[in-house]
N, C-alpha and C positions, 0 to 999 in steps of 0.2 A: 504494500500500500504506500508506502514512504516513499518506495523509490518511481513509483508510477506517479506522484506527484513531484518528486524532484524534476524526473523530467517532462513533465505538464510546467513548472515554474522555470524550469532552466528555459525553453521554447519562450516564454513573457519575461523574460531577464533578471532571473534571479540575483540579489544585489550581491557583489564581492567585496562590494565594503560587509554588509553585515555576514557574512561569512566567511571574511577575515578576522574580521574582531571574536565571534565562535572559537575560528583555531586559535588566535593569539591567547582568549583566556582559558579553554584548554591545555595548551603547552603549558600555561603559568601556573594556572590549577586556581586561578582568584581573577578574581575581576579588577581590583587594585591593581596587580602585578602584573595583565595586560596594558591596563592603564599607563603605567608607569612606561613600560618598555617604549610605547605606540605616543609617549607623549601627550595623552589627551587626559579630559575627563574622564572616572570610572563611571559616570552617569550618562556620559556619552554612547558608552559601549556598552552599557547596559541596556539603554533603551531601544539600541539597533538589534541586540541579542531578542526583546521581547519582541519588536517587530518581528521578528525572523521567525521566531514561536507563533506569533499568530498569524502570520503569510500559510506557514505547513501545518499550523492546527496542531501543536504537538509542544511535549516538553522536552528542552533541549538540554539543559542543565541541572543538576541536585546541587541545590543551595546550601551549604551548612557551616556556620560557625561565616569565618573568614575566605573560604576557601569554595572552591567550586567542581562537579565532578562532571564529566558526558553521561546521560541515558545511551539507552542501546538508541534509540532515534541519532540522537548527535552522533555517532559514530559514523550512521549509513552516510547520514549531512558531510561528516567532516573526509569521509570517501570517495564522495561524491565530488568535493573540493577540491579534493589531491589532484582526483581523475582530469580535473579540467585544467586547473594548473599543469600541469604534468603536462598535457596534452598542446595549451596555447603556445610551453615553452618551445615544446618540440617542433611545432609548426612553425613558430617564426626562424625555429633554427633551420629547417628544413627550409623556408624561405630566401634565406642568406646562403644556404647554401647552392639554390639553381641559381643565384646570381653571379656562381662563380667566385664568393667570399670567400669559400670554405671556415666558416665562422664555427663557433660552437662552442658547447659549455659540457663536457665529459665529468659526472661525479664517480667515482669509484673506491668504495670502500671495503679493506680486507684484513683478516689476522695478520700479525706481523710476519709469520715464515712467507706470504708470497711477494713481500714487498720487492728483495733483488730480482726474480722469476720478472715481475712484471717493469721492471725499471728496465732492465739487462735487454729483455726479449721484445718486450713490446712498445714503451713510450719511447726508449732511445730510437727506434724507425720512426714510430707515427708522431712524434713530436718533428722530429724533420723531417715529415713529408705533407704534414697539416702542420704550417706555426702557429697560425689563424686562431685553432682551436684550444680551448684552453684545460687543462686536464687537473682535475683536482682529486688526489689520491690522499687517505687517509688511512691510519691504522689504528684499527680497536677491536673489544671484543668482540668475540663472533655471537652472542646475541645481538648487539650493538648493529652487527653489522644486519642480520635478520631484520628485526623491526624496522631500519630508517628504509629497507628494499620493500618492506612489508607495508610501509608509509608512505611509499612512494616519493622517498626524500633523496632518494641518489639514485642512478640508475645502473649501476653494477655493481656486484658484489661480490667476493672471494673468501670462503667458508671454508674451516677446516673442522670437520666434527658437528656441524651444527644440529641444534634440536629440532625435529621435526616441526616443518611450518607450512600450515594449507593457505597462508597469502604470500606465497613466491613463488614464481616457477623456477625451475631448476632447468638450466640450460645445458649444463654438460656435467659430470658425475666421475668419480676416479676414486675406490678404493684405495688406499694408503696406511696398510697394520704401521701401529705403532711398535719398535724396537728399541730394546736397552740401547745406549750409544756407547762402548767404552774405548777409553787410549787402547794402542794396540797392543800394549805393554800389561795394560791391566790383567789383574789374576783370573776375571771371570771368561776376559777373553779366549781365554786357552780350557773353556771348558766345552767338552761335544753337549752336541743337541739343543734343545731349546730351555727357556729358564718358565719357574713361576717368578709371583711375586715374593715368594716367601726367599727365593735364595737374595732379596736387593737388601734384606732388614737389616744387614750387618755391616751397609756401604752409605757413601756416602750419595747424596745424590741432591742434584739443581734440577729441579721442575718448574714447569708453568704455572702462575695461578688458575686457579680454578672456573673464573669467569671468562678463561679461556677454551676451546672447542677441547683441545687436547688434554686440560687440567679436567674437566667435566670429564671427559675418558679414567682418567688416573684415577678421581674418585670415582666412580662407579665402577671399575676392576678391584681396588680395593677393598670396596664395599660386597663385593660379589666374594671375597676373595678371604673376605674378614682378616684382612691387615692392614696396619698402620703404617705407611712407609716414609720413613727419618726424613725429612726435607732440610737438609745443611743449608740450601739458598732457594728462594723462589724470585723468580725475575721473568718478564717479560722481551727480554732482550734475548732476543734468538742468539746474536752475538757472542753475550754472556752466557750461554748453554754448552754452545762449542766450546768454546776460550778456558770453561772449567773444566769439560772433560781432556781435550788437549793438553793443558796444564800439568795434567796429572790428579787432579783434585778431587774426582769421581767419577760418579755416573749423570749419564740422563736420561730421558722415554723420547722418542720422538719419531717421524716417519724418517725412510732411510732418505727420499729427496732432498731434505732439509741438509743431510751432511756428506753430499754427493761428492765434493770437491774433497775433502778430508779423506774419505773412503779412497779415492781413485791416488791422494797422495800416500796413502797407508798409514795416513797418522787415526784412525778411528776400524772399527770391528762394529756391527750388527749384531746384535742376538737378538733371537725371536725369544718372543714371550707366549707362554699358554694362557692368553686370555682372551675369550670371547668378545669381548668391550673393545679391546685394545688390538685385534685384526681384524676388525670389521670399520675399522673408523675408515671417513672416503672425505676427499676432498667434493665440494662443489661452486660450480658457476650458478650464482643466481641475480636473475631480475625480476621487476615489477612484472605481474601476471595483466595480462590483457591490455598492454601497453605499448602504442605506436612509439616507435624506433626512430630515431631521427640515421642522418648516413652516418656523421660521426660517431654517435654512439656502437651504428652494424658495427662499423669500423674495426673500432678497437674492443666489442664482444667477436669478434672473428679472431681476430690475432690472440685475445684471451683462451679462447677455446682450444687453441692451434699450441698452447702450454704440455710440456712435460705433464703437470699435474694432472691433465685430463686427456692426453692421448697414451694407447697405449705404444 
């Protein structure tokens, strides 16, 4: 019903001021703290929020205390929102671009193992072959990265381990078991076959946090596995993961791409792990579901695609 009048009102010109002001006090979680952001009065944006309520005949906010939440109506609204932003942008991108501009605005956000992958392989060509185009890569966690594709706030993403999510589509897909990493010197290294967790309890080891795709791996092997395993360093710096086990300083979990150069130097060894969790983890390419592609974006989701990570 909502959304068959969304688009009955979007056809008579649904206002974008009053459903910007929606998402801004959304994001804020208060009508104040819209306010503030957006520069106006909180009574400004209030009164365009109620308009906006009785244009769709619905309640769009739970009011409580200071603070403000979305109904399931605001949600379809603030979807609905995304869709067409989303959509205007790409088109004028898409505009600039039959003019022969080659213009464009590329978001791409991903965990931090495939930052080098995508700096090495891909922006270094498509950056000198689009200048034009502007490419803004970020690196956070892989929820992080889910939600803003799922919000249609960026238009690629690069997941490693992510939680199941029915608003992204998954574009390309790549298994990648997670592996003990040790020096090639280390004692576990010279052991045959494969390990549990139970042989890591007495080593030292740099893991990823947990609100990372791969750390969400760790505990739920753990968990599965009912052990606690020693964390000497937790860091986010892919860098600092290698750098300790090379050092000599321990172990760490990780897929074997991540330490492909080390391996091929002989400074690092594999060992597989007996955990269900932890050889099933996959990397994936995700975008926004049901969403026109500007050429830039094809672009460089084609040369993403065309990654180690997801070919075999």
């Amino acid at each position: 019903m909502i959304r068959d009048e969304l688009e009955s009102v979007s056809r008579s010109g649904l206002s974008e001021r009053r459903l910007g002001y929606l998402f801004a006090a959304v994001e804020a979680k208060s009508i104040r703290g819209a306010a503030d952001k957006l520069n106006i009065e909180p009574s400004v944006i209030s009164r365009q929020i109620q308009l906006l309520e009785r244009e769709l005949d619905t309640i769009l906010l739970d009011r409580h205390g200071r603070g403000v939440l979305p109904t399931e109506a605001a949600r379809l609204v603030l979807d609905f929102y995304r869709r067409r932003v989303s959509d205007e942008k790409t088109m004028l991108t898409q505009l600039e671009e039959l003019k022969g501009l080659q213009r464009g605005d590329v978001q791409i956000a991903c965990s931090e193992g495939f930052i080098e992958a995508v700096i090495e392989t891909v922006l270094n060509d498509f950056c000198v072959k689009y200048p034009n185009v502007q490419i803004t890569l970020n690196s956070m966690p892989v929820a992080s990265v889910m939600r803003l594709i799922a919000e249609e706030r960026i238009n690629i993403g690069l997941a490693f381990a992510p939680p199941p999510h029915n608003a992204v589509e998954i574009h390309a897909r790549k298994r990648h078991p997670l592996y003990v990493i040790a020096r090639h010197d280390h004692p576990l290294a010279r052991q045959e076959g494969s390990l549990t967790l139970q042989n890591l309890l007495t080593h030292s080891l740099c893991l990823v946090p947990q609100e990372f795709g791969i750390g969400q791996l760790i505990k739920s092997a753990e968990h599965t596995a009912q052990v606690d395993l020693p964390r000497t360093m937790i860091t986010n710096s892919l860098e600092a993961l290698r750098h300790f086990v090379t050092s000599g300083l321990g172990l760490t979990i990780l897929p074997k791409i991540l330490v492909q150069r080390q391996l091929e130097a002989g400074l690092v060894k594999t060992l597989r792990i007996r955990n269900a969790s932890l050889e099933a983890a996959e990397a994936q390419l995700v975008v926004p579901p049901r969403r026109i592609k500007s050429i830039a974006e094809s672009a460089v989701l084609k040369r993403l695609a065309a990654l180690n990570w997801f070919q075999n």
